[in-house]
N, C-alpha and C positions, 0 to 999 in steps of 0.2 A: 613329807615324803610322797612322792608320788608314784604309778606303776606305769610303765609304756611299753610297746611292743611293737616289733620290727620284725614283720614275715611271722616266726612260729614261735618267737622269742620273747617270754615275758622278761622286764628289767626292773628291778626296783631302783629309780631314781633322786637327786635330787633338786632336780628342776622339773617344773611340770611340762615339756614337749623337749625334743630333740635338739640340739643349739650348735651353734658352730663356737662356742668355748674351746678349751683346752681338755680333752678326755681323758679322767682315768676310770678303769675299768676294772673290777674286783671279779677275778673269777675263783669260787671259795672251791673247796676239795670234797670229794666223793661221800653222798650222804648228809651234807649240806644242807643251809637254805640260807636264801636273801636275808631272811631276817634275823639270822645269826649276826651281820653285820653292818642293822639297821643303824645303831647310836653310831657310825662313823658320815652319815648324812641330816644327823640334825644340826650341826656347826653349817655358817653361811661361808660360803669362802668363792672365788673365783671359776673353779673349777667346774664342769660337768661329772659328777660320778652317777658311775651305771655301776650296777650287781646283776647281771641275767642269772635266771633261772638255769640250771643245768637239762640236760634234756632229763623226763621223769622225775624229778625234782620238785619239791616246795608241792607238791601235790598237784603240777602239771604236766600233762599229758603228751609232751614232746617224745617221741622214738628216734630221734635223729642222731648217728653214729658222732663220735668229736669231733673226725675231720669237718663233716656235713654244716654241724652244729658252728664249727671255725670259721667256714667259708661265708654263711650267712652274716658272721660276725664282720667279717673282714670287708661285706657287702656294705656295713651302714658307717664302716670308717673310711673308704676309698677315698673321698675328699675332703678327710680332716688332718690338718697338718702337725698339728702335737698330739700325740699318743701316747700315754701311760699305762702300762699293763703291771696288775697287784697279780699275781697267781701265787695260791696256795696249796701245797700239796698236788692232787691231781689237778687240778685248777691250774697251775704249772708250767703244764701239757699243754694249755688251751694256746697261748699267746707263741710259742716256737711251732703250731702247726699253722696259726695263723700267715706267723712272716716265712715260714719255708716255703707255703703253697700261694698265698697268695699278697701281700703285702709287701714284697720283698725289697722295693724302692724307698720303704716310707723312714721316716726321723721316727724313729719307739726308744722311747724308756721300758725297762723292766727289772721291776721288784721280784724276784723271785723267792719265796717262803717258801721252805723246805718243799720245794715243790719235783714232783718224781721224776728224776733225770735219768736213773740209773735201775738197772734190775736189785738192785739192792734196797730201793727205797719203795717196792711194792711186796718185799718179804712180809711186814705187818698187817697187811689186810690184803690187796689184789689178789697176791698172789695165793694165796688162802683160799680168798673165794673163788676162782677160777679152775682148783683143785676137786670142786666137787662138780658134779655134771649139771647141767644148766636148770632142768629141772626139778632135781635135788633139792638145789641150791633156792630156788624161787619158791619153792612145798615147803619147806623143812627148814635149811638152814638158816635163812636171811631172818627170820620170826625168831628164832633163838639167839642172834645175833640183836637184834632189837632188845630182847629180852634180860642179856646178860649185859648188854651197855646199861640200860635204867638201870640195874642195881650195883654196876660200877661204885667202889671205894673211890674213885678218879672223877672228880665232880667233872672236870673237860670233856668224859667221856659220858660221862651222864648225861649233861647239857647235849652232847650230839647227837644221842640216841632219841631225844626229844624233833631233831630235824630228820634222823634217820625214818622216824613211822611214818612221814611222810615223804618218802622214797619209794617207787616202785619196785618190787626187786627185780622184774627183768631188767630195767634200765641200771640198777647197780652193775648184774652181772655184766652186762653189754660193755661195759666202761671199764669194767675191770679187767675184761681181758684186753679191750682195746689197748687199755694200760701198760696191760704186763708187755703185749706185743711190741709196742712203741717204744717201751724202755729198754730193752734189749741189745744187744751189742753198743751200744751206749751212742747212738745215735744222736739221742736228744739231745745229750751234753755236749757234744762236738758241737755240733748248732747253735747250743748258747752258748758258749765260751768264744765261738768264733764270729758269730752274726751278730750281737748283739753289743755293741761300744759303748753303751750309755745302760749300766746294769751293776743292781746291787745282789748279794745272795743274803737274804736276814731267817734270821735262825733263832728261837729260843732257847734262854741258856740250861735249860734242865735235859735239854734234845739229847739223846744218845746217836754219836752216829758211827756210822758201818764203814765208812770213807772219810781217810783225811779232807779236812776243809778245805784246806790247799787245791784239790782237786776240780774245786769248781768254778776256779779260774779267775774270779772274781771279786769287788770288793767285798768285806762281810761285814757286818753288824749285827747286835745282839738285843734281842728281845727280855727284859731281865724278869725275874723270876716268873719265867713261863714253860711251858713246852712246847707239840707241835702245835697247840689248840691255843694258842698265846690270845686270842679274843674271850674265848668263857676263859682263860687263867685269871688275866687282869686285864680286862676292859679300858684301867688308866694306863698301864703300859702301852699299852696295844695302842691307843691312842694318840699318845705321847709320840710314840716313832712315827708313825703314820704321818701326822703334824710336821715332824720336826725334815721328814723326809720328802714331805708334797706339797701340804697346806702353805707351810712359812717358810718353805724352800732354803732353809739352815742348811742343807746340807748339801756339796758339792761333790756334782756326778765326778 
């Protein structure tokens, strides 16, 4: 594994310099780190896989808004011709702000994992945190949020809370609202249902959801005994689909 960095972007890699490969690109959900989904870059395979750092994330210092954070991204794929986008959760978000604003010509695959399309799927955390006022929330709440994750019965949650301490909390809040903002009148989803022709939506199957699956337009596939953290669930699941969807290319977009 290696680290590289593009303008203000740290990435955890699995090549050591930038390549003109085939890109896929992991962008993991709010609270996060790289290294939640490092054993997906120790297999050798054709591919370039990137994981950037989220802005404030993994315990670097980025304050750059999504959009900001999207356009930089969109900056280091401008001349690559196969692109794959993994987004997770609010990680999700990253890859439809990318092709709305600036990639809007390019061949993109995208994986979408229960990623926030809808104001419905920031009711569990965003939207929560954006409820309290900004410095509230960065004094007080975000440290008790830490707090109550570690001792989670929910080992998924557990493990998160281990990348959450290394989270900034302005940059949670900052994201959070960006989030709820974004998801609203359902925007996002219009855009992926309609921009994107080469797109799976994968889901773990313990996931409770608020919206027919139907709804998001898409083919689906199921992450099996997991939920929305299907990496700390089972690692060989996780794996497994991953593989069966990129690496060895079984499956047909």
């Amino acid at each position: 594994m290696y680290k590289l960095r593009f303008k203000n972007i740290i990435f955890l890699s699995n090549k050591p310099k930038f390549s003109k490969d085939k890109y896929i690109i992991f962008f993991y959900g709010l609270g996060c780190a790289s290294s939640d989904l490092s054993f997906i870059l120790k297999k050798k395979n054709k591919y370039h896989i990137l994981i950037p750092e989220l802005p404030g994330h993994n315990g670097y210092k980025n304050n750059d808004s999504l959009e900001k954070f999207s356009k930089t991204i969109a900056l280091l794929l401008k001349d690559k011709k196969t692109i794959i986008f993994f987004g997770h959760s609010v990680g999700g978000i990253i890859p439809i702000l990318i092709c709305k604003f600036f990639l809007k010509n390019k061949r993109i695959y995208f994986i979408n994992y229960e990623g926030n399309l809808t104001e419905y799927d920031t009711a569990t955390l965003t939207k929560k945190t954006v409820s309290f006022t900004e410095t509230n929330f960065i004094e007080n709440k975000f440290h008790k949020l830490v707090k109550v994750s570690s001792k989670s019965n929910d080992n998924s949650i557990k493990n998160w809370s281990k990348s959450l301490q290394k989270t900034l909390p302005k940059n949670f809040y900052k994201i959070s609202l960006e989030c709820v903002h974004l998801s609203k009148r359902s925007v996002l989803l219009s855009f992926y249902r309609i921009f994107f022709k080469k797109k799976i939506y994968l889901y773990g199957e313990n996931t409770k959801f608020k919206l027919p699956l139907y709804n998001f337009g898409s083919m689906r596939l199921i992450i099996k005994n997991t939920g929305h953290f299907s990496y700390f669930d089972d690692k060989v699941e996780f794996t497994k689909t991953f593989d069966q969807l990129l690496i060895k290319g079984k499956h047909k977009w």
